[in-house]
C-alpha positions in Angstrom: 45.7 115.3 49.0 47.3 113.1 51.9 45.4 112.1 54.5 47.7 112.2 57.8 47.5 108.6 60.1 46.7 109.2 63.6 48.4 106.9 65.8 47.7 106.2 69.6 50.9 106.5 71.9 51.4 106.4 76.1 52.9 109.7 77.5 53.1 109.5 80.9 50.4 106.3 81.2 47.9 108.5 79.1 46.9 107.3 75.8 47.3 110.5 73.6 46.5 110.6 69.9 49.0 112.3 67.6 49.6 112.0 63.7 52.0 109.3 62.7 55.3 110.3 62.1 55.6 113.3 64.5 59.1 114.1 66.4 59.4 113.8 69.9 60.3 117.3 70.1 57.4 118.4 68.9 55.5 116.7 71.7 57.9 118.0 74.3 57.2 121.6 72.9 53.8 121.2 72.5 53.7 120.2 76.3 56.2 123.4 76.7 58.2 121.5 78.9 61.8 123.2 79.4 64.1 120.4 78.1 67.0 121.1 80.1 64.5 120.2 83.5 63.4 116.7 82.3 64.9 113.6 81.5 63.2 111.9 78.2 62.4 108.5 78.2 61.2 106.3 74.5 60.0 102.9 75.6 62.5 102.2 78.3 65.1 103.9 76.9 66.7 107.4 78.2 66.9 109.6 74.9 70.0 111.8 74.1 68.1 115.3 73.9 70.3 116.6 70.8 68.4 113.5 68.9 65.0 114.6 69.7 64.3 116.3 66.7 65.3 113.5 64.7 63.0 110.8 66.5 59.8 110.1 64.4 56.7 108.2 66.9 55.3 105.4 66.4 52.3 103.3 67.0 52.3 102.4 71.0 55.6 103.6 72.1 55.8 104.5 75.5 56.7 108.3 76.3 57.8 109.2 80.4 58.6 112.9 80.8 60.8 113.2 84.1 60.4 116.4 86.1 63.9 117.0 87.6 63.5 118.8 91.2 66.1 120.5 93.4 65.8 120.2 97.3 68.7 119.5 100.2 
């Protein structure tokens, strides 16, 4: 049996501790956060939200979920 690797990544300036390998739209589902509000950034990098399911985490990268927020 495989044991599954924790690793320790920022989301939002909190460490959080997930198993290695897991997709960033887990996270954001996880978190159930509606996508099409928030802008997705991967260590300093906006993220294209079709390729979310296809991003794997890794040790210490740096997750900032943006809160979009109407107002005049």
């Amino acid at each position: 049996m495989k044991k599954i690797k924790k690793i320790k990544i920022k989301l939002n300036g909190k460490v959080k501790t997930v198993n290695e390998n897991l997709k960033i739209i887990h996270v954001i589902k996880n978190l159930k956060i509606p996508i099409k509000k928030v802008a997705i950034e991967l260590n300093h990098v906006i993220l294209d939200k079709k390729k979310l399911s296809s991003i794997n985490l890794k040790k210490n990268d740096k997750i900032e979920i943006v809160h979009f927020i109407g107002g005049g």
